[in-house]
MIDOSE-1310 file (N, C-alpha, C; in nm, 2 decimals, decimal comma, always signed):
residues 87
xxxx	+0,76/+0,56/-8,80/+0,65/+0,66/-8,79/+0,70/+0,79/-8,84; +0,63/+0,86/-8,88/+0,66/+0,99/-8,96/+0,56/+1,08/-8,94; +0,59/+1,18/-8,95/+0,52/+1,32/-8,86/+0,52/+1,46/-8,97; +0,40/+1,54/-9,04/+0,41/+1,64/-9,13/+0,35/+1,75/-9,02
xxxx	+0,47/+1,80/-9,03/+0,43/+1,96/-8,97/+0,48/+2,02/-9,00; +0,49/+2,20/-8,96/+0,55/+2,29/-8,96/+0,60/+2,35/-8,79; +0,72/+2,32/-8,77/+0,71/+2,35/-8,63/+0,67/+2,49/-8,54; +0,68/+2,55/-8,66/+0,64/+2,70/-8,60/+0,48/+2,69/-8,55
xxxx	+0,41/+2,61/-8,62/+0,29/+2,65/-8,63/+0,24/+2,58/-8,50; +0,14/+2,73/-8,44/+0,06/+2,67/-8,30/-0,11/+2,60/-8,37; -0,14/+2,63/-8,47/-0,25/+2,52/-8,53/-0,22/+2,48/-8,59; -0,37/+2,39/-8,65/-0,34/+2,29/-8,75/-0,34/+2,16/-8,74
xxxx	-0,33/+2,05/-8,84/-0,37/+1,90/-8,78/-0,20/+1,85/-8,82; -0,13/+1,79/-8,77/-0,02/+1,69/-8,78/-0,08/+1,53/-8,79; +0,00/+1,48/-8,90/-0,04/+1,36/-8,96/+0,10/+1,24/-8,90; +0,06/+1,15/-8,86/+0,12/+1,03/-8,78/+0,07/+0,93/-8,88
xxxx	+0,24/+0,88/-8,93/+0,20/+0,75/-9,01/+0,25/+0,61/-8,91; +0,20/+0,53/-8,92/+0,24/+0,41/-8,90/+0,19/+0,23/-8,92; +0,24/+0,18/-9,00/+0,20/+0,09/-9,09/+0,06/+0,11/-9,12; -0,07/+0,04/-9,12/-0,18/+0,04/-9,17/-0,29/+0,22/-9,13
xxxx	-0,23/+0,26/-9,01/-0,29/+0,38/-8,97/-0,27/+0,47/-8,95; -0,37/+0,57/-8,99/-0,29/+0,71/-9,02/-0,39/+0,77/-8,89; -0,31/+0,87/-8,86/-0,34/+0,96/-8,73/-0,29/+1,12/-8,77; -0,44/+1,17/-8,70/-0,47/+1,32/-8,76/-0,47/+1,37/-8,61
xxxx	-0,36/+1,48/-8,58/-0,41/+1,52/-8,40/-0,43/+1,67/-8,47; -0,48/+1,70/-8,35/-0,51/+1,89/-8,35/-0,43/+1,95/-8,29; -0,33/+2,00/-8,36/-0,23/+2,08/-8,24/-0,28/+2,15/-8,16; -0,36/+2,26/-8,15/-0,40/+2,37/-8,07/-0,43/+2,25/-7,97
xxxx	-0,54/+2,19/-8,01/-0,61/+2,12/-7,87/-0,56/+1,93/-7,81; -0,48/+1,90/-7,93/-0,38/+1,75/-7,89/-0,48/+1,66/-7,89; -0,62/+1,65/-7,94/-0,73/+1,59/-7,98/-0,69/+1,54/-8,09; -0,67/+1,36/-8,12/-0,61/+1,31/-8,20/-0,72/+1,19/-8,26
xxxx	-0,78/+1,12/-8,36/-0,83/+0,99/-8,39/-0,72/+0,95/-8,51; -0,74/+0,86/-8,53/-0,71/+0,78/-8,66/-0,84/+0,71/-8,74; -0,73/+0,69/-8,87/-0,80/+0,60/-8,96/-0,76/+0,49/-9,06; -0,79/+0,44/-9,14/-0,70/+0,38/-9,23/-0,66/+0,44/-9,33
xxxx	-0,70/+0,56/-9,35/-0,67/+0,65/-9,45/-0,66/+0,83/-9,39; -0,60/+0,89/-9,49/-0,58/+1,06/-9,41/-0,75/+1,12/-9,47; -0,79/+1,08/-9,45/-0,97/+1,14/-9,49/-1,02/+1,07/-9,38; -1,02/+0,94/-9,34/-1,11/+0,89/-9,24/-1,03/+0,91/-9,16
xxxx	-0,90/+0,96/-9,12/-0,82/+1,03/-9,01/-0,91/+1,17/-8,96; -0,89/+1,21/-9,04/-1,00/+1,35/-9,08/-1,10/+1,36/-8,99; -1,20/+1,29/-9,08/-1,34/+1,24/-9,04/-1,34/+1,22/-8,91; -1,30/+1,13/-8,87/-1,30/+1,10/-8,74/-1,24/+1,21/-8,60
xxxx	-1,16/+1,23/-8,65/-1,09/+1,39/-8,59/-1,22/+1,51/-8,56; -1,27/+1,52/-8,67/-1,38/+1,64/-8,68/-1,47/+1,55/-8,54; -1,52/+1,44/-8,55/-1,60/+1,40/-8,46/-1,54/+1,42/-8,30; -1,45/+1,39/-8,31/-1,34/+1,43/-8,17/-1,36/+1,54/-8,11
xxxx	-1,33/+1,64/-8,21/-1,33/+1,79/-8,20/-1,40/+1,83/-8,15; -1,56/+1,79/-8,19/-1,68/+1,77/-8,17/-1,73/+1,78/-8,00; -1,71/+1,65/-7,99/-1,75/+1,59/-7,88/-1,59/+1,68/-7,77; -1,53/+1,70/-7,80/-1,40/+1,76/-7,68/-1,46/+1,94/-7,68
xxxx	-1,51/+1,94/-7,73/-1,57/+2,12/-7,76/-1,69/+2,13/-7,64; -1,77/+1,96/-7,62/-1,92/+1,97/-7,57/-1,98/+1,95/-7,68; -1,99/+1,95/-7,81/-2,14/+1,85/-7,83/-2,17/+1,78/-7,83; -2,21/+1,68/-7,93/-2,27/+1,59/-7,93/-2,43/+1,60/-7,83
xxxx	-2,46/+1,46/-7,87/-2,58/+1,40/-7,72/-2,51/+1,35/-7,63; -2,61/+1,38/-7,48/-2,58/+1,34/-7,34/-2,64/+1,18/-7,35; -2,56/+1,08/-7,31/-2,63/+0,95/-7,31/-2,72/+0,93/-7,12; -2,83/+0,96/-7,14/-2,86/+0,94/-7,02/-2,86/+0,83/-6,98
xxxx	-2,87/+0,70/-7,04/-2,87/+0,56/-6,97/-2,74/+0,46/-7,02; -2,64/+0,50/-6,94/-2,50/+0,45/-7,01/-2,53/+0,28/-7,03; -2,64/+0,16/-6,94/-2,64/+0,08/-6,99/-2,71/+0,05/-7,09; -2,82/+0,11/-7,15/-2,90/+0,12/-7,24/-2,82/+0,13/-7,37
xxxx	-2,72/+0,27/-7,36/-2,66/+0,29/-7,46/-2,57/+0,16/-7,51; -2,50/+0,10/-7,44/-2,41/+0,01/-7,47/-2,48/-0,11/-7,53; -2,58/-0,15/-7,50/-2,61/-0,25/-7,52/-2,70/-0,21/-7,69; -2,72/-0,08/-7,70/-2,78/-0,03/-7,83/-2,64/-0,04/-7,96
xxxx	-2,54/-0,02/-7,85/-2,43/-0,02/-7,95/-2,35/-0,24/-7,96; -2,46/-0,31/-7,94/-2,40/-0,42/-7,92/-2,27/-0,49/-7,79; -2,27/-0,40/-7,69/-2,16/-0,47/-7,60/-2,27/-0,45/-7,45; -2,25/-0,61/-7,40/-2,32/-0,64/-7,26/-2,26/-0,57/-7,11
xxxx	-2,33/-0,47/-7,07/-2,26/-0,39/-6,95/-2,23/-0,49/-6,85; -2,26/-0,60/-6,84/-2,26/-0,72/-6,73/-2,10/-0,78/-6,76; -2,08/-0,72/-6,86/-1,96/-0,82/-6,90/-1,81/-0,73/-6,88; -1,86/-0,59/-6,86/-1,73/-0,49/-6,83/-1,71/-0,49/-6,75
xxxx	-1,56/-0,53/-6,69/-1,48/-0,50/-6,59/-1,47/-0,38/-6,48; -1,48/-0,33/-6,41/-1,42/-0,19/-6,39/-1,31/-0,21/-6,29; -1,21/-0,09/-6,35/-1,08/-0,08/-6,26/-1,07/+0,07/-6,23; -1,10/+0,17/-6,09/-1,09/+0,27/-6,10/-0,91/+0,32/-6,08
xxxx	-0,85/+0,20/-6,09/-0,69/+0,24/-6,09/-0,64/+0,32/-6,23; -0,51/+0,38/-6,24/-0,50/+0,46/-6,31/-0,42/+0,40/-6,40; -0,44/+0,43/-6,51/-0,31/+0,37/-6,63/-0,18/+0,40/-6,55; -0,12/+0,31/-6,61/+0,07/+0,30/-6,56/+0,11/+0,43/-6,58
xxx	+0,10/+0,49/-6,74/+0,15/+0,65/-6,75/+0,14/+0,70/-6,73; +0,05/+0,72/-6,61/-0,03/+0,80/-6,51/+0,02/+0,80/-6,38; +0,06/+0,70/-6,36/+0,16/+0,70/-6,23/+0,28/+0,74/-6,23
């Protein structure tokens, strides 16, 4: 994996290569997506940014939504335990 930055710098996006996927984070705010390419790294980053700032839409019916987006809410798991790196 390989890393373009300038270390001085408190902004700016730093690019993370690693075999098929490239990753674009936001230094100021550590808001990171990937993509298969450094443009849909990008892209996808901007929507991040986005939504970590507050915009976007409020989904008022989270089972509605999901099933608008093709995945059955009946079929999700829930675990309110905490990732391992978290402990």
């Amino acid at each position: 994996m390989g890393t373009t930055t300038d270390p001085g710098d408190e902004e700016g996006v730093e690019f993370l290569y690693e075999e098929d996927l490239v990753t674009a984070r936001d230094i100021e705010s550590g808001v990171a997506a990937s993509g298969e390419t450094k443009a849909a790294a990008l892209a996808m980053l901007a929507d991040a940014l986005t939504l970590h700032e507050g915009g976007g839409e409020p989904i008022d019916d989270e089972d509605e939504f999901l099933r608008e987006i093709g995945i059955d809410p009946e079929r999700i798991e829930t675990d309110d335990t905490p990732p391992q790196w978290l402990e």
